[in-house]
N, CA and C atoms as a LAMMPS dump frame, in Angstrom:
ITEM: TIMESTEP
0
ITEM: NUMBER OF ATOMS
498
ITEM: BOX BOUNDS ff ff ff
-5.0000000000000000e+02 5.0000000000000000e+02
-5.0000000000000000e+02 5.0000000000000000e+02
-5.0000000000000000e+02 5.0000000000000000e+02
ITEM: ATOMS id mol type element x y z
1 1 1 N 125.51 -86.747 -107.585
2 1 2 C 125.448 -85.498 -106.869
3 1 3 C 126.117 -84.413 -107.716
4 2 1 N 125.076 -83.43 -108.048
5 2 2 C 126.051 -81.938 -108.354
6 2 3 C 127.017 -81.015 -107.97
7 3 1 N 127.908 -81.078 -107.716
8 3 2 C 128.557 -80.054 -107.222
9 3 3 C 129.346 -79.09 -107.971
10 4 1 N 129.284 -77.816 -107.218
11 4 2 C 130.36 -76.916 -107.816
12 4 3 C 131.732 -77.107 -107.751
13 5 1 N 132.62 -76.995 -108.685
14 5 2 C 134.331 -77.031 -108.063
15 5 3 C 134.475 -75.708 -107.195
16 6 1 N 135.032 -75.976 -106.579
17 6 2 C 135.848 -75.044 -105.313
18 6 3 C 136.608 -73.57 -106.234
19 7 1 N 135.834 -72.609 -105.769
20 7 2 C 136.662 -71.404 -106.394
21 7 3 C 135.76 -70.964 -107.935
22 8 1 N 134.996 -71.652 -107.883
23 8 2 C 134.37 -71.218 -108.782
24 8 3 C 132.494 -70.743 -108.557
25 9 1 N 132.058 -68.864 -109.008
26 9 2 C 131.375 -68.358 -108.169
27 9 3 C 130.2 -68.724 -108.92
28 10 1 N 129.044 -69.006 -108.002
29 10 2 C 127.482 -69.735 -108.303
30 10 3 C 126.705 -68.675 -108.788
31 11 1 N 126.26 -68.073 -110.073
32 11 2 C 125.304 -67.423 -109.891
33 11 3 C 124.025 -66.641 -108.61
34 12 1 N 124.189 -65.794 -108.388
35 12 2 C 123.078 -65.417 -107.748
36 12 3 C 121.637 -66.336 -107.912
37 13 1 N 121.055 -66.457 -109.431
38 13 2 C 120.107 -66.362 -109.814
39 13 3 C 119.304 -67.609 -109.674
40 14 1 N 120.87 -68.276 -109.644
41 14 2 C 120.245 -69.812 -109.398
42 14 3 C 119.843 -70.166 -107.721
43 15 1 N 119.165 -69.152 -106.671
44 15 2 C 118.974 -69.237 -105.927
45 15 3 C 117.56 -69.07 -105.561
46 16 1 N 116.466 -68.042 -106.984
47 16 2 C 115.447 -68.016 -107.223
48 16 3 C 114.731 -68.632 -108.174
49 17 1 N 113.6 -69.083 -107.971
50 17 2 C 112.268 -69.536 -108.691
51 17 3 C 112.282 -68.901 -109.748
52 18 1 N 111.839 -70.079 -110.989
53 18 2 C 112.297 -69.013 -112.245
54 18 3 C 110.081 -69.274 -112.577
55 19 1 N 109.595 -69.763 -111.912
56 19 2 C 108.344 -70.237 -111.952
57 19 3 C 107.34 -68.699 -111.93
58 20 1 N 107.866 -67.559 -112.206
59 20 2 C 106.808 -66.495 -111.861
60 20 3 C 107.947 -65.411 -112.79
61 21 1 N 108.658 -66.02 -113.786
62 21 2 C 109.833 -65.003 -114.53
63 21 3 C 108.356 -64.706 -115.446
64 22 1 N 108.612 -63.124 -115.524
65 22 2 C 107.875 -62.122 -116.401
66 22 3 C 108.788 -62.033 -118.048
67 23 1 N 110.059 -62.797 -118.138
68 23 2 C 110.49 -62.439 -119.124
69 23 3 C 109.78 -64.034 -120.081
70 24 1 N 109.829 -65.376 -119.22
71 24 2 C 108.969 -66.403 -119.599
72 24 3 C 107.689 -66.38 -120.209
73 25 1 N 107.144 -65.733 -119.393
74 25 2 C 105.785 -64.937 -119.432
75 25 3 C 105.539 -64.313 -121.075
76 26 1 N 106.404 -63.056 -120.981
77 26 2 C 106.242 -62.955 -122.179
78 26 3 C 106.748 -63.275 -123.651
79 27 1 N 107.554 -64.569 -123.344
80 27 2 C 107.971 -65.138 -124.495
81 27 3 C 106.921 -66.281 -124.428
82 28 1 N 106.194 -66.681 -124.376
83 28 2 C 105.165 -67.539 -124.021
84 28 3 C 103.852 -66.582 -124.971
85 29 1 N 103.771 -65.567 -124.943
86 29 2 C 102.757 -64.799 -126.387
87 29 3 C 103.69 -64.396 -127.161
88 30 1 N 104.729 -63.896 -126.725
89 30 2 C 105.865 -62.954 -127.802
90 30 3 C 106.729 -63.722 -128.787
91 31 1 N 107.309 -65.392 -128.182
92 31 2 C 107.927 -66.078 -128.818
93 31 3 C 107.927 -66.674 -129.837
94 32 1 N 107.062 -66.706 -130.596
95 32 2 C 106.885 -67.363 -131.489
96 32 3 C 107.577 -66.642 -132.564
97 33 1 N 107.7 -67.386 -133.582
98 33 2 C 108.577 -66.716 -134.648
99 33 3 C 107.223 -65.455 -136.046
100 34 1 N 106.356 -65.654 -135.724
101 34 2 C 105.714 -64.554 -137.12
102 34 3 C 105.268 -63.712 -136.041
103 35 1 N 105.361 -64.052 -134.743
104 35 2 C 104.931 -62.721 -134.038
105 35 3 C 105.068 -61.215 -134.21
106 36 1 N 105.69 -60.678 -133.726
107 36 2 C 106.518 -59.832 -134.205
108 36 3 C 106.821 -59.322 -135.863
109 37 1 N 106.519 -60.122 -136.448
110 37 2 C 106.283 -59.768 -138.071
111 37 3 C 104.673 -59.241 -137.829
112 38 1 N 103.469 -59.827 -137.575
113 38 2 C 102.544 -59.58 -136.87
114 38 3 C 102.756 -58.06 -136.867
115 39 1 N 102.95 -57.776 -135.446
116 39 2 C 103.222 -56.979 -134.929
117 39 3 C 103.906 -55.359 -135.759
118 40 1 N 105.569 -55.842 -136.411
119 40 2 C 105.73 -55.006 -137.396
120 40 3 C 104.708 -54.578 -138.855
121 41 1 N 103.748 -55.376 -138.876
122 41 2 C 102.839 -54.883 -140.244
123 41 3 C 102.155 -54.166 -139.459
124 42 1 N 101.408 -53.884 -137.9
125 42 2 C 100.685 -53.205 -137.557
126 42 3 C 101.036 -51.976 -137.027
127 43 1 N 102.302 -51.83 -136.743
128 43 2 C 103.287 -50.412 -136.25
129 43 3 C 103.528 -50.042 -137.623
130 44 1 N 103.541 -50.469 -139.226
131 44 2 C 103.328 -49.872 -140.13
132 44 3 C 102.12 -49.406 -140.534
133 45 1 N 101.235 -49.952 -140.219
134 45 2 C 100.133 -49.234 -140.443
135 45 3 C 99.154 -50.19 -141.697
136 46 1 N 99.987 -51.783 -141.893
137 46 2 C 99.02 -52.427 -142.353
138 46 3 C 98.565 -53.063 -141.149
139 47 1 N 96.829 -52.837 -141.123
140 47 2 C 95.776 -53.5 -140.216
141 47 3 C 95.1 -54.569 -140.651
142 48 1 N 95.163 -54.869 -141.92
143 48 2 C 93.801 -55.763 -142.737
144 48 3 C 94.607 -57.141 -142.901
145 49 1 N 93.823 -58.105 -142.704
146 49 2 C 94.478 -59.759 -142.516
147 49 3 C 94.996 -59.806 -144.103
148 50 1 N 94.248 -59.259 -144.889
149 50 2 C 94.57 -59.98 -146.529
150 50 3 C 95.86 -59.001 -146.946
151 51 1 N 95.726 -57.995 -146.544
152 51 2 C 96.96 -57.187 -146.677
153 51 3 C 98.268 -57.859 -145.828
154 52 1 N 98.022 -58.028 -144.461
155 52 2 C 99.248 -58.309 -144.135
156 52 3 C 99.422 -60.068 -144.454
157 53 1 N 98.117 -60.887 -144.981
158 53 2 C 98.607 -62.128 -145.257
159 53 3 C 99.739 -61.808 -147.245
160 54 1 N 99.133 -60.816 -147.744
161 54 2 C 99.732 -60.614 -149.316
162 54 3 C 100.902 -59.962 -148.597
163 55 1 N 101.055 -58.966 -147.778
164 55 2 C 102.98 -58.576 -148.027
165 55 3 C 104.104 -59.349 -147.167
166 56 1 N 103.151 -60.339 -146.08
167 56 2 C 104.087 -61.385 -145.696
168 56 3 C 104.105 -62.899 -145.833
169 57 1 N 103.406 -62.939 -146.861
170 57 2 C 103.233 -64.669 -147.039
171 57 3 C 103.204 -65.351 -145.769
172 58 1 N 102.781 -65.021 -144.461
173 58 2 C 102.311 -65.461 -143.166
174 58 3 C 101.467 -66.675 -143.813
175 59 1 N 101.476 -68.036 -143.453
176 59 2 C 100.095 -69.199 -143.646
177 59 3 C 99.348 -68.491 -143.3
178 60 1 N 97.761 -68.808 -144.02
179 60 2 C 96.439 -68.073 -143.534
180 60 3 C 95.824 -68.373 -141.735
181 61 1 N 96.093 -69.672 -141.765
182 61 2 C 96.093 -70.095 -140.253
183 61 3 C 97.115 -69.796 -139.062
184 62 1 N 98.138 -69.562 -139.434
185 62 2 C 99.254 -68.642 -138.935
186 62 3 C 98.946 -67.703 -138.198
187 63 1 N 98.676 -66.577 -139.147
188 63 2 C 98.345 -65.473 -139.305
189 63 3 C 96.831 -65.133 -137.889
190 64 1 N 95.956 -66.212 -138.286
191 64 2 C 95.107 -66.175 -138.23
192 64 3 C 95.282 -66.597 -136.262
193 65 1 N 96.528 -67.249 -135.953
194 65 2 C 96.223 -67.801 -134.696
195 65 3 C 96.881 -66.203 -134.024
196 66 1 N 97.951 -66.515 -134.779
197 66 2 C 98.624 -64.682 -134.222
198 66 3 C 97.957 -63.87 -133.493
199 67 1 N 97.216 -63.479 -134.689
200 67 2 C 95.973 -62.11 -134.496
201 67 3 C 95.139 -62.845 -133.162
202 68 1 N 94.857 -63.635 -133.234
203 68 2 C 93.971 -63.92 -132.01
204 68 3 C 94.436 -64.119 -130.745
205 69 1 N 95.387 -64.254 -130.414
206 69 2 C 96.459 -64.623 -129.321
207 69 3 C 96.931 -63.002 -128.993
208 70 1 N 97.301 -62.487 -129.86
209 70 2 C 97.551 -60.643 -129.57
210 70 3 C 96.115 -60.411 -129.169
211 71 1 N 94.848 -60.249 -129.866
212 71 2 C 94.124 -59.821 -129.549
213 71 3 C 93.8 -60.481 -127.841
214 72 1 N 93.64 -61.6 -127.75
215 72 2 C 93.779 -62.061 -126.631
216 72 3 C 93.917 -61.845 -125.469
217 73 1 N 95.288 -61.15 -125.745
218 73 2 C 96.06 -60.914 -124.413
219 73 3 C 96.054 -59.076 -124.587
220 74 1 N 95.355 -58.882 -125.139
221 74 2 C 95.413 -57.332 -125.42
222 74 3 C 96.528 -56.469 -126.011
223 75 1 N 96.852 -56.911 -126.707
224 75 2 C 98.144 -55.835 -127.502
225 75 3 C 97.088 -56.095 -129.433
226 76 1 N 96.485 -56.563 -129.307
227 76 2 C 95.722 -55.594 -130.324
228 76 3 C 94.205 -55.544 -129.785
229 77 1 N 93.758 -54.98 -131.088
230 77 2 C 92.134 -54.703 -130.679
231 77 3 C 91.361 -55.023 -132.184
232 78 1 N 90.456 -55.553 -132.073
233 78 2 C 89.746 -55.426 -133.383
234 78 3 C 88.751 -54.249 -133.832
235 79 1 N 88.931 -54.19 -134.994
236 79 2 C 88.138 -52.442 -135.369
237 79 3 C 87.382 -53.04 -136.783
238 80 1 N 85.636 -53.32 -136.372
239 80 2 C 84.932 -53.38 -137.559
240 80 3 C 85.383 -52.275 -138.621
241 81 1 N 85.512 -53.006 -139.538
242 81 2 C 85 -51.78 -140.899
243 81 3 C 84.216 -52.893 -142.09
244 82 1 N 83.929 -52.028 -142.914
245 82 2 C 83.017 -52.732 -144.297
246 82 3 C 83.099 -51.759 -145.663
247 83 1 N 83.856 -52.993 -146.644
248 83 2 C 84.206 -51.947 -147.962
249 83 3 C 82.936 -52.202 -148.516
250 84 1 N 82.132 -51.493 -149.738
251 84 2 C 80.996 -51.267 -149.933
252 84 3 C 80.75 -52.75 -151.307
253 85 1 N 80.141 -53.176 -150.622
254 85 2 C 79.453 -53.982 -151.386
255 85 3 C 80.166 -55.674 -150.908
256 86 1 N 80.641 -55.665 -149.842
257 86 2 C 81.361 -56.432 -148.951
258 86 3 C 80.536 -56.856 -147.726
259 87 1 N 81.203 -57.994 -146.972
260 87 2 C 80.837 -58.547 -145.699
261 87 3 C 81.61 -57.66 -144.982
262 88 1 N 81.185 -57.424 -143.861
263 88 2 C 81.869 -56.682 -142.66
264 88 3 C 83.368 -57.473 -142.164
265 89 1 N 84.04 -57.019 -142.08
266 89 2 C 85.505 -57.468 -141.388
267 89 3 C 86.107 -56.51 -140.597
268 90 1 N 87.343 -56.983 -140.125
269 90 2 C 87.882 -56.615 -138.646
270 90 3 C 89.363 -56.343 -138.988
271 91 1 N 89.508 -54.668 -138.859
272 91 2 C 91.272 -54.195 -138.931
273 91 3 C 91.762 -54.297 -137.344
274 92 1 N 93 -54.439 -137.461
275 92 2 C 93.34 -54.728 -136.098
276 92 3 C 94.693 -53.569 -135.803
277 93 1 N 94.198 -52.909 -134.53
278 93 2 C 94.444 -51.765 -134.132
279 93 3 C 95.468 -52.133 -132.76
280 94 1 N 96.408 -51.385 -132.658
281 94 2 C 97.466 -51.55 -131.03
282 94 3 C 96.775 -50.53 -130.064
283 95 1 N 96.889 -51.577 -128.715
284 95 2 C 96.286 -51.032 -127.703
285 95 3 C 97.284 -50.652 -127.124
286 96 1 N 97.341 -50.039 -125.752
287 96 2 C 98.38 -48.991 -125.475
288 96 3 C 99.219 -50.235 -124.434
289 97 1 N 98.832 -51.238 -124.543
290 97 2 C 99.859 -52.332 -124.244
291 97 3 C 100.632 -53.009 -125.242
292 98 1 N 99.834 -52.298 -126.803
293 98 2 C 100.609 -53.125 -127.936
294 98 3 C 101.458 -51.914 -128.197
295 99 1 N 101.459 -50.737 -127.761
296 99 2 C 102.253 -49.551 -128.183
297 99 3 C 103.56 -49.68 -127.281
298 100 1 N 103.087 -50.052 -126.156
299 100 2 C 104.387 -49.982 -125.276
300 100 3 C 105.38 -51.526 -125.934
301 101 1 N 104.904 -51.676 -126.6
302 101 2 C 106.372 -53.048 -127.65
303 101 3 C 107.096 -52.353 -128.246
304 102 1 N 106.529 -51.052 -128.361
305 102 2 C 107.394 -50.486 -130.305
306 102 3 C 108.913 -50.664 -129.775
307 103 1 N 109.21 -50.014 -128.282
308 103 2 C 110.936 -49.997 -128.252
309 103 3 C 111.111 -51.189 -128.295
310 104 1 N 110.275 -52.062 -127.873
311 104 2 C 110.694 -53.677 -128.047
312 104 3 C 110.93 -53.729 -129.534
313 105 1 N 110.387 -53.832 -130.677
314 105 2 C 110.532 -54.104 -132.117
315 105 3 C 111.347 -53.352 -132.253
316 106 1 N 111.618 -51.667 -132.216
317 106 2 C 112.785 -50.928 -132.698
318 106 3 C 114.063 -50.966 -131.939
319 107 1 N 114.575 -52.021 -130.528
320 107 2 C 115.479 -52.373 -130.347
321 107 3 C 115.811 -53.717 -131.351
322 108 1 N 115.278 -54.338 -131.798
323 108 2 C 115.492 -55.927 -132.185
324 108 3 C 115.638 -55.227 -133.932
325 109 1 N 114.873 -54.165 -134.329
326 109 2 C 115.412 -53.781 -135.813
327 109 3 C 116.668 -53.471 -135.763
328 110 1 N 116.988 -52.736 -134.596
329 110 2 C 118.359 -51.987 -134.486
330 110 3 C 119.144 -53.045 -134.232
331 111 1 N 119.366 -54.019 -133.826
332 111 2 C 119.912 -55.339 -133.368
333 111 3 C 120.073 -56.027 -135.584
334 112 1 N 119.029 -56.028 -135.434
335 112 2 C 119.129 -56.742 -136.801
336 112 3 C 120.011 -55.666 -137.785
337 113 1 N 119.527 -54.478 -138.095
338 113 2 C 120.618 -53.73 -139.104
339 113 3 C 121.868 -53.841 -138.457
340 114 1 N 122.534 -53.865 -137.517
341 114 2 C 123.812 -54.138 -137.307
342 114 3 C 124.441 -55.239 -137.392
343 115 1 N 123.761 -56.2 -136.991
344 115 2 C 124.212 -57.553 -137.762
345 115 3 C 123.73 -58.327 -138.971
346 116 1 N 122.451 -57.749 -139.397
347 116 2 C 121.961 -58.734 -140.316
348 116 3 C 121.703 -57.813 -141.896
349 117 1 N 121.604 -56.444 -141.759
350 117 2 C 120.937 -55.732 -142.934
351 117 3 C 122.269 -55.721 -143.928
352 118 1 N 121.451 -55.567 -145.336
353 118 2 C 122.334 -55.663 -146.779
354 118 3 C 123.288 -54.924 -146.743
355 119 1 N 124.534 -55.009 -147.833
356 119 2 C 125.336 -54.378 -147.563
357 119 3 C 124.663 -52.461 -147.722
358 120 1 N 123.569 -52.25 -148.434
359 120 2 C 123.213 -50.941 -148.976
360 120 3 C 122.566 -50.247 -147.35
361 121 1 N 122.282 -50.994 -146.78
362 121 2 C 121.542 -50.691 -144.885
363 121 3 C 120.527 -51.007 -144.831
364 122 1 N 119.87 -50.73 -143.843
365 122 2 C 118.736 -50.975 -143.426
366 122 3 C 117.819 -50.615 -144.377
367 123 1 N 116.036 -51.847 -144.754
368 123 2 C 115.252 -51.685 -145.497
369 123 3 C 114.416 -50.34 -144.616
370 124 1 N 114.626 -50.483 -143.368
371 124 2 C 113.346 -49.275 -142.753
372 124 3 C 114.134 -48.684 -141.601
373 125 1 N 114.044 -47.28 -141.466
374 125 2 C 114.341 -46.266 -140.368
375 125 3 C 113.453 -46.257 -139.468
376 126 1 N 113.027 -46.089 -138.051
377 126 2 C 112.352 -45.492 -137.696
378 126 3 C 113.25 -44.154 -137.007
379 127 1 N 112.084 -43.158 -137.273
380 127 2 C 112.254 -41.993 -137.231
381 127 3 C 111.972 -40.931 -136.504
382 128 1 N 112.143 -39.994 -135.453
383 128 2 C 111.191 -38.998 -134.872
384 128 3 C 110.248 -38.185 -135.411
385 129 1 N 109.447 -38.369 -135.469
386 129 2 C 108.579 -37.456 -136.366
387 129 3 C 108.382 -35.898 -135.955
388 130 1 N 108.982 -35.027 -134.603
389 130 2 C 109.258 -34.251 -134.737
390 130 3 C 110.454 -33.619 -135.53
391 131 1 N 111.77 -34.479 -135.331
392 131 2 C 113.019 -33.636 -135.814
393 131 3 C 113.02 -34.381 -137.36
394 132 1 N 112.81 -35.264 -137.511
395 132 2 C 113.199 -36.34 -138.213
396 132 3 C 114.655 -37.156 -138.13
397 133 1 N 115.054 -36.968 -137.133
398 133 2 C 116.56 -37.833 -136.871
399 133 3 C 115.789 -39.196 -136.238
400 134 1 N 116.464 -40.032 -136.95
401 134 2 C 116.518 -41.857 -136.941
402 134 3 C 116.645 -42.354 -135.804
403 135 1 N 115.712 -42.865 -134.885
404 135 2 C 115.646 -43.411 -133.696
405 135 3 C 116.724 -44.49 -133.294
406 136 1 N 116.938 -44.567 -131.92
407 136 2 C 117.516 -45.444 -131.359
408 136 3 C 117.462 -45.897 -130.015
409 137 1 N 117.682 -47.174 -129.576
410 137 2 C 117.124 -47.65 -128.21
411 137 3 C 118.742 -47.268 -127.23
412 138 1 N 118.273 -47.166 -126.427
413 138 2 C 119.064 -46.815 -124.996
414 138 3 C 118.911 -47.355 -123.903
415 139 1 N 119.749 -47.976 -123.536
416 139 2 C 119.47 -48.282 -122.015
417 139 3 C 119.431 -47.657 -120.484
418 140 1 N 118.556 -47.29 -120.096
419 140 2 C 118.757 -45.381 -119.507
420 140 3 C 118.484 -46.331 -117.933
421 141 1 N 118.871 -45.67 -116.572
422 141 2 C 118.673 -46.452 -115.412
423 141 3 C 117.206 -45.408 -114.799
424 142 1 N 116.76 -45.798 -113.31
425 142 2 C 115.82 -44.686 -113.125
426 142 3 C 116.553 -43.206 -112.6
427 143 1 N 117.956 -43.268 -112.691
428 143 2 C 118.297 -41.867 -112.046
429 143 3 C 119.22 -40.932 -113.47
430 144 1 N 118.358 -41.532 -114.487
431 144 2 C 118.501 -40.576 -115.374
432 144 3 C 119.499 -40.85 -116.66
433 145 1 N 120.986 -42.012 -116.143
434 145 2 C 122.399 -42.118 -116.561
435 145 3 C 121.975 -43.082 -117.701
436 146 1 N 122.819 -42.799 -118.953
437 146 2 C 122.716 -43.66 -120.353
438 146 3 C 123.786 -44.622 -119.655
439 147 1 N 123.519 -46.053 -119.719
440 147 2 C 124.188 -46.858 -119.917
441 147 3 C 125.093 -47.412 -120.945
442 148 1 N 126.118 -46.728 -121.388
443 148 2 C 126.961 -46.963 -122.931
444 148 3 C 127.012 -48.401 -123.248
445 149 1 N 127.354 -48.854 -121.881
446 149 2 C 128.482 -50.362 -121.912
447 149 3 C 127.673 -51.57 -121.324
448 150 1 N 126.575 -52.336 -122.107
449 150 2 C 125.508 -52.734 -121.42
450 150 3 C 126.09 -54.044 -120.883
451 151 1 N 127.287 -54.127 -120.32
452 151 2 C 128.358 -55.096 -119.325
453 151 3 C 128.084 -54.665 -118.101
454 152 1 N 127.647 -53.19 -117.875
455 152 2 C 127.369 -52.539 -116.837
456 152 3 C 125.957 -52.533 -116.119
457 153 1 N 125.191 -53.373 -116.566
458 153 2 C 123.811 -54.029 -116.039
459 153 3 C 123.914 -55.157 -115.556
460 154 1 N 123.148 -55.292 -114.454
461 154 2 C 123.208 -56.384 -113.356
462 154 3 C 121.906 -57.082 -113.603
463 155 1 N 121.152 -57.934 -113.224
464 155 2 C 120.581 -58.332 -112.61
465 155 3 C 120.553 -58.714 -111.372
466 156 1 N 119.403 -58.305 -110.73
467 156 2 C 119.329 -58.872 -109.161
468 156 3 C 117.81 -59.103 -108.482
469 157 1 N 117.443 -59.757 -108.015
470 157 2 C 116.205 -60.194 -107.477
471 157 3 C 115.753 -58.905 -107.044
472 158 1 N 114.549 -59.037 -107.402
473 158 2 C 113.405 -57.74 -107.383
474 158 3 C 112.773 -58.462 -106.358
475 159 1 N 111.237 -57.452 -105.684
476 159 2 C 110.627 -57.477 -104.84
477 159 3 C 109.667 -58.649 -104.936
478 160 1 N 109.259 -59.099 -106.712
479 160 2 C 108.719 -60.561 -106.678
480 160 3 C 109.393 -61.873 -106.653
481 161 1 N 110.722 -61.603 -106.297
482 161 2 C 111.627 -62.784 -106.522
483 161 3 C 110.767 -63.76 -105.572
484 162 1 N 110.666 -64.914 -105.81
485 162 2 C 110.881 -66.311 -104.81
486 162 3 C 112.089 -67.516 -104.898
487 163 1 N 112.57 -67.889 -103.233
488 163 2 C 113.67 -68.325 -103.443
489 163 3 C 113.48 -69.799 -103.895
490 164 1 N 114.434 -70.358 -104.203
491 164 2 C 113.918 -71.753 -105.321
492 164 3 C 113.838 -72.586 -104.015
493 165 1 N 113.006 -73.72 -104.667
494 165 2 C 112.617 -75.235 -103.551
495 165 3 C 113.62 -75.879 -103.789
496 166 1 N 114.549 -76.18 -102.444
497 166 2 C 115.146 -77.588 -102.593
498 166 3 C 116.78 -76.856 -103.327
């Protein structure tokens, strides 16, 4: 039998179904490890398989399941083109479900230059392209307030929660 010791407080969370978690969900297409590399060659603006298989040494089959699994689930799109004197092939373009990731990738860059980039900084900025000052992710609530101290976020069962069996 499991029990808790006395005085010591149970999670909330462990009171709901984790069987319908949206964060599962999307680590289930998102998780994989070249994903997101994927992903970063196409928010740069390489689209072409041989291009992004030459600047990331991705396996060709890799690569190849990636692209189809994004395309898949819709965060890319395929876009015929044909260089002249070539077979027709397919650049792969972000759909406005693959656009809504970018703060996803430019929180996890920003995550990585603070713990992981060379001592010289970060290999890539992203940038505003109006001002040109160097982007950054925020954790903002819906009534407007920057969250500084992200100790100060809760979780709590939303309107799809279900409570667990048993």
């Amino acid at each position: 039998m499991n029990t808790i010791p006395e005085g010591v407080r149970t999670p909330p969370a462990l009171a709901f179904s984790v069987d319908n978690c949206t964060v599962g969900r999307a680590m289930a297409i998102l998780g994989e490890r070249w994903t997101f590399v994927v992903l970063r060659e196409v928010f740069n603006g390489v689209r072409r398989f041989d291009d992004m298989r030459r600047h990331t040494s991705i396996p060709r089959q890799v690569l190849t399941d990636r692209l189809a699994l994004l395309v898949e689930h819709g965060i890319l799109r395929k876009e015929p083109y044909k260089s002249p004197g070539e077979r027709a092939r397919h650049e792969y373009r972000l759909t406005d479900k693959g656009i809504d990731l970018y703060p996803v990738l430019i929180a996890i860059a920003q995550w990585g230059d603070r713990y992981l980039a060379d001592p010289a900084g970060p290999p890539v900025q992203f940038v505003h392209r109006d001002c040109d000052a160097v982007m950054r992710m925020v954790a903002t609530c819906h009534a407007g307030h920057e969250v500084g101290d992200l100790r100060r976020i809760a979780p709590r069962p939303g309107p799809g929660a279900t409570p667990r069996d048993g």
